[in-house]
SEPA-752850 format. One record per residue (C-alpha): x, y, z. Coordinates in steps of 0.001 Angstrom, whole numbers, plus 500000, padded with zeros to 6 digits. Layout:
<nodes>
XYZ;...
</nodes>
This chain:
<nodes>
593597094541465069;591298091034465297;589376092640461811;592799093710460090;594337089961461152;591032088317459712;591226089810456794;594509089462455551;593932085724457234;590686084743454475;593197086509451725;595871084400452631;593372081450452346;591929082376449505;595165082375447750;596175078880448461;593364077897446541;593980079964443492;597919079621442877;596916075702443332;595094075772440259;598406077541438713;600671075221439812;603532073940437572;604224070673436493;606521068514437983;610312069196437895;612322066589434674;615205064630435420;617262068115434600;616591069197438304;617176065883439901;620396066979441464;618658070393442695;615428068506444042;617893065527446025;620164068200447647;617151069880449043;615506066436449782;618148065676451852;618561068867453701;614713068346454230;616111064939455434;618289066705458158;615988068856459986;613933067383462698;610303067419463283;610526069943466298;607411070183468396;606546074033468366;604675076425470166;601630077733468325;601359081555466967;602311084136470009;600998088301468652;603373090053470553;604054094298470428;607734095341469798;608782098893471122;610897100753468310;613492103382469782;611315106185469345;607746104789470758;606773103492467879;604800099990468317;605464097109465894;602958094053465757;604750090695465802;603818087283465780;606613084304467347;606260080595466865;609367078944468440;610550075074469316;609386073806472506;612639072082473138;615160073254475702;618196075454474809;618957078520472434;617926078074468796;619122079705465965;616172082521464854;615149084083462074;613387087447461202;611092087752458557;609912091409457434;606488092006455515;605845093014451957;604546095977450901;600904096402451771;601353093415453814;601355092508457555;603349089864459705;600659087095458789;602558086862455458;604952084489456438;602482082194458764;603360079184456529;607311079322456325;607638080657459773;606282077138460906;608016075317458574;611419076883459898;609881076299463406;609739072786462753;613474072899461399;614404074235465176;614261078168464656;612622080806466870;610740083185463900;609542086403464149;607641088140461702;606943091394462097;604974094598460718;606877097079459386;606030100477460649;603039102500459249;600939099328457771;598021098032459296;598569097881463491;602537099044463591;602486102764464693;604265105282463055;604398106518459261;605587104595456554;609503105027456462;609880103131452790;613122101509453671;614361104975455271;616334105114458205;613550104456460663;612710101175458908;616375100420459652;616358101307463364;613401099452463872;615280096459462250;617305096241465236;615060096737467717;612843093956466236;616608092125466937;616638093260470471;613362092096471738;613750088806470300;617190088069472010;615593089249475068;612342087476475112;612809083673473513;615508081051473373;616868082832470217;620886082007469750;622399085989469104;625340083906467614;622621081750465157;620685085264463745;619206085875460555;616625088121458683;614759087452455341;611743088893453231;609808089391450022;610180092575447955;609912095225450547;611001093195453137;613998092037451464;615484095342450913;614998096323454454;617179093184455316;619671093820453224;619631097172454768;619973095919458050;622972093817457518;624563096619457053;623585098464459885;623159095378461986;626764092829462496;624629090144464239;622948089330461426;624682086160460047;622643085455456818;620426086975454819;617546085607452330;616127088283449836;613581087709447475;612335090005444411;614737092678445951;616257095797445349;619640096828445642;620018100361443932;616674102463444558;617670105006441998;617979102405439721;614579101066440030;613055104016440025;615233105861437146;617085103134435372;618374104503432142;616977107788433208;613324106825432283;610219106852435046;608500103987435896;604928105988436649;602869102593437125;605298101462439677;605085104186441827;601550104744441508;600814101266442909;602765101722445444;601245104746446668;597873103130446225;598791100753448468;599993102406450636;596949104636451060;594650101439451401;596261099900454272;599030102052455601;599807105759457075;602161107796454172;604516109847455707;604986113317454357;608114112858452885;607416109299450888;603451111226449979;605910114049448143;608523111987446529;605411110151444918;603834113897443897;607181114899442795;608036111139440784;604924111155438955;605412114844437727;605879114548433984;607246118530434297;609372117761437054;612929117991436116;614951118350439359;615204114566440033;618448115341442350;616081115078445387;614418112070444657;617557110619443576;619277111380446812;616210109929448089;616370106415446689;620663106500447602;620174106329451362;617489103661450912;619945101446448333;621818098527450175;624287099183447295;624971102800449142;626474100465452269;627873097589450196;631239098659452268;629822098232456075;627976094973454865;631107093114453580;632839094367456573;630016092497458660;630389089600456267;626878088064456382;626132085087454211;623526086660451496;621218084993449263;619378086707446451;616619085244444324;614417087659441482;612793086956438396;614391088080435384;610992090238434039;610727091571437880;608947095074436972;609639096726440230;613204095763440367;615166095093437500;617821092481437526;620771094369436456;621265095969439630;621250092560441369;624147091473439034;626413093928439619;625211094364443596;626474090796443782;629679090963441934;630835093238444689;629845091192447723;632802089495449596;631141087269451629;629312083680451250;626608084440448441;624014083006446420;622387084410443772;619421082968441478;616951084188438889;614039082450437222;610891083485434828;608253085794436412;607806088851437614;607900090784441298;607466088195444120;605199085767441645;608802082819441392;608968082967445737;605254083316445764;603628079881445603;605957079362448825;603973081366451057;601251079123450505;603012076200452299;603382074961448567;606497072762446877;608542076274445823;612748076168444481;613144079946445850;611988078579449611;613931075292449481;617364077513448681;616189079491451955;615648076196453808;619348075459452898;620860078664453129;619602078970456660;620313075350457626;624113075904456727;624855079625457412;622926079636460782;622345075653462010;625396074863461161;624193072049458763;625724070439456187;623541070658453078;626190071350450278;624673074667449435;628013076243450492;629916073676447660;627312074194444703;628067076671442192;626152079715442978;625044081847440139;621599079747439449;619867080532436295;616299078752435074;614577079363432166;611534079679429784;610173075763428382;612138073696430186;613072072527433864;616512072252433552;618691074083436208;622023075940435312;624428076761437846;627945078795437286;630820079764438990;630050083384438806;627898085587436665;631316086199434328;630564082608433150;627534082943432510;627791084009429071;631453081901426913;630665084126423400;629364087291422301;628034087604418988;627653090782417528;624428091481415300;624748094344412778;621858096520412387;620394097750408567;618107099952406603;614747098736406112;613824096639403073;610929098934400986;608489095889400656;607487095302404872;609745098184406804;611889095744408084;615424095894408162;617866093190408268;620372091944411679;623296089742410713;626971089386411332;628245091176408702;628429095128408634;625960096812405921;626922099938403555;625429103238404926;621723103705406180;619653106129407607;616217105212408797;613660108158410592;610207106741412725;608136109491414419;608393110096418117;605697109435420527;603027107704419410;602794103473421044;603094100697419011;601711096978419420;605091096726421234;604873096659424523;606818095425427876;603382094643429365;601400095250432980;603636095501435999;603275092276437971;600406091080435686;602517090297432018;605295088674433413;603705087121436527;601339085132434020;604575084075432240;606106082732435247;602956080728436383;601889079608433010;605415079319430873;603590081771427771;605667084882427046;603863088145426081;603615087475421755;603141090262419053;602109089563415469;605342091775413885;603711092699410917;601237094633412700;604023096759414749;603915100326412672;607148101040411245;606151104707411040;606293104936414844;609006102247415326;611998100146413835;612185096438413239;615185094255412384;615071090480411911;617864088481411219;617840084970409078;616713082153410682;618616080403412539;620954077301411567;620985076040415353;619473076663418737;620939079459420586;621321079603423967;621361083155425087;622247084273428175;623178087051430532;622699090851429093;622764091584424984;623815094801424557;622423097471422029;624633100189420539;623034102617418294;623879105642416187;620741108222416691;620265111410415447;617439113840416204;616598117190416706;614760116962419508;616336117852422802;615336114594425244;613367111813423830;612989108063424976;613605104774423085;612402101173424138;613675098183422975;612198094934422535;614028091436421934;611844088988420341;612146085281419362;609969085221416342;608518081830414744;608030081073411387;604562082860411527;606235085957412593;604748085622415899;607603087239418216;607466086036421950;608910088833424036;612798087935425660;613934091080427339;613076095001426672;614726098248427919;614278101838427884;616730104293427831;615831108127427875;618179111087426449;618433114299428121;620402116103425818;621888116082422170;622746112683421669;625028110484419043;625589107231420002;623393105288422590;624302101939424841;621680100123426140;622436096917428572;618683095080427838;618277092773431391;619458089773432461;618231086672430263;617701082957430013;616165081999426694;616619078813424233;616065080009420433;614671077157418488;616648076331415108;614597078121412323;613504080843414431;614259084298413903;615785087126416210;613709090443415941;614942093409417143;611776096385417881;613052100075419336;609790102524419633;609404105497421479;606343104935424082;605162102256426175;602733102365429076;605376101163431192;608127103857431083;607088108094431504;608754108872428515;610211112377427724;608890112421423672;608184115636422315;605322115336419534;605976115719416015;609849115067416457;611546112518414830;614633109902415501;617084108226413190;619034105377413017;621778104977410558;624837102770410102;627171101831412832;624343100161414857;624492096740416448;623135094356418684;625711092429420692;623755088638421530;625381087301424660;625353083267424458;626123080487426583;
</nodes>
């Protein structure tokens, strides 16, 4: 245990030094509000004297042990507590810097290892109903062993962690509030959105896995069966990913009404954002719900480092009101948060429905003969029929999971693709005129397209670009969609957005058939056409 500890320890360490060296500038007067609210909750919460780090075992309900680590106040009295559940791959040493922050604010924390990783017994449950049980248990010790208030009880995580407390709420009525970062709320989603594989996903997972955990049987042939390209029974898996969705129990967790806050990055390419959208539309009780640049667990990341992080001073709020009782106007603010690409400003709305105030609707055209590319604008063309060739990549390209985005995020430069060089034999570009005035877009654009093709399945991905006057495009959103039988018409919601298009600049439009991101279900030598009646609907603030 002392070697695994150590290890994970000098990682830890190691990363302080290199996400320093990443870290952004200094918020503008735009955040001012933002940065004062959580100055003063800072303001509010005492310098408790703590215990130092106690490694404790946790007995789950079926034998299994759970390694643990408690820091706690040293003053008298119950305290309200919080549980903090590892990432994936991860241990309870993840959370060594925020558990003694929140120490110092007057919590009990816990942190614990999830079952099959590193010391915890057992298999790896992957959210599963073990993962669940063990939740509560987790819950039971620590009302039983510190000063922990079971009236003052919360439960929080990164990725992997933060479904499995979103889980629990459900499961669990004496957890009060909630904190999920980079979370999931519909498995099936993640894993099939739009009916399209994510193989690179799933195979770093299970990579993972093997390196410092125990598969279980089950999650070892859901992986075997996912990354199957002649697989076509998905039923299973899907059932699979249902009983390990929070969105499957959305009923029992607004009937235990705990106060949830959600926080993802809007290129997250384990967990999309759409899900999160609609997950939170449907929650009754108190609820936050923010998004910012980045990718999976890269916007909450810096945090775990101890460093100045937005995502962690939200939790330091949310906590401070929902379980100390604490006035930090978190409660009053408006609490759809949106941030965005080149600029520090923060946006806040009543709810995601305000999010976007206009919709303007792009029409879609046949490609001009000189450069392929065909034209997007507001009013409808005559009829057009354009044919690329199926299954063959393109310069287009959502990126590296974690790696593409996560650089964005840190560094503020979006993925960027020269659009003459995309092939229009193997893909179709639109452009519209530049534009008269910056446009604000946010929320989800929409993509409607008439298709034809004789090919039984087949997969499309579409790429939203703001492109200069160079015709450099810098990526904005992207979204596959696969077909499983004879299609006509195809909608495609792209993900949630916050970008700022520069007057002058261009929107660009790119739908190919392959990208290393998506398991596509091409078949060679088939072909797909677009024709008239196609549009892109450009949500805008």
């Amino acid at each position: 245990m002392a070697l695994r500890r150590s290890a994970v320890l000098s990682a830890v360490l190691a990363g302080v030094t290199t996400v320093t060296l990443s870290a952004p500038a200094p918020a503008s007067a735009a955040v001012a509000a933002h940065r004062a609210a959580a100055a003063r909750s800072a303001a509010t919460a005492e310098s408790t004297p703590i215990t130092g780090f106690r490694f404790v075992d946790i007995p789950a309900k079926d034998g299994v042990v759970l390694k643990a680590n408690v820091v706690a106040p040293t003053t008298a009295g119950r305290h309200p507590a919080i549980v903090f559940v590892n990432s994936w791959g991860l241990n309870d040493l993840q959370y060594l810097a925020q558990a003694r922050a929140f120490a110092s604010r007057g919590y009990v924390v816990l942190s614990y290892t999830t079952r099959g990783f590193w010391d915890s017994g057992g298999e790896i449950d992957v959210a599963g109903p073990k993962d669940v049980a063990d939740a509560s248990s987790v819950v039971d010790w620590l009302l039983a062993n510190t000063a922990a208030d079971p009236a003052h009880l919360g439960i929080a995580g990164v990725s992997y962690g933060s479904g499995i407390s979103l889980l629990a709420s459900a499961f669990d009525p004496r957890i009060k509030a909630v904190v999920a970062m980079s979370c999931w709320t519909d498995l099936v989603t993640s894993l099939y959105g739009n009916d399209t594989r994510r193989p690179q996903t799933v195979w770093l997972l299970k990579t993972v896995a093997q390196l410092v955990g125990r598969p279980s049987a089950e999650f070892s042939a859901m992986a075997k069966a996912y990354l199957d390209s002649g697989n076509t029974d998905v039923e299973p898996l899907k059932a699979w990913g249902r009983v390990r969705s929070p969105d499957t129990y959305l009923d029992a967790i607004n009937r235990n009404h705990p106060a949830i806050l959600m926080a993802n990055a809007y290129g997250d390419s384990l967990f999309a954002p759409n899900q999160l959208v609609d997950f939170y539309g449907k929650l009754t009780g108190p609820k936050r719900l923010e998004f910012a640049p980045g990718d999976h667990a890269v916007v909450e990341g810096l945090g775990l480092f101890g460093l100045p992080n937005h995502v962690w001073d939200s939790a330091y709020r949310w906590f401070d009101r929902y379980l100390a009782g604490k006035p930090t106007g978190i409660d009053t603010e408006p609490p759809v948060v949106l941030r965005h690409l080149g600029s520090d400003a923060v946006e806040s709305y009543a709810d995601w429905a305000h999010v976007t105030t206009s919709t303007q609707r792009m029409y879609l055209g046949g490609a001009h003969w000189w450069d392929g590319t065909g034209p997007m604008s507001t009013s409808a063309p005559g009829a057009w029929s354009e044919s690329i060739s199926m299954g063959t990549d393109t310069v287009a390209g959502a990126g590296i999971p974690l790696l593409t985005n996560g650089l964005t995020g840190l560094t503020g430069i979006a993925p960027t693709v020269w659009l003459p060089l995309i092939n229009r034999n193997n893909a179709a570009v639109w452009e519209s005129d530049p534009l008269p005035a910056n446009e604000a877009i946010r929320g989800c654009p929409t993509l409607h397209l008439a298709v034809n093709s004789a090919a039984s399945t087949g997969t499309l991905v579409a790429y939203l670009y703001d492109a200069g006057p160079l015709a450099f495009g810098k990526l904005i959103a992207q979204a596959p969609i696969t077909w499983l039988a004879s299609t006509r018409t195809i909608d495609l919601k792209l993900e949630a957005m916050a970008d700022d298009i520069p007057a002058g600049h261009h929107l660009a439009l790119v739908i190919d058939t392959k990208d290393p991101l998506y398991m596509d279900a091409d078949q060679a030598g088939a072909t797909v056409s677009f024709g008239s009646g196609s549009w892109l609907d450009v949500t805008l603030r």
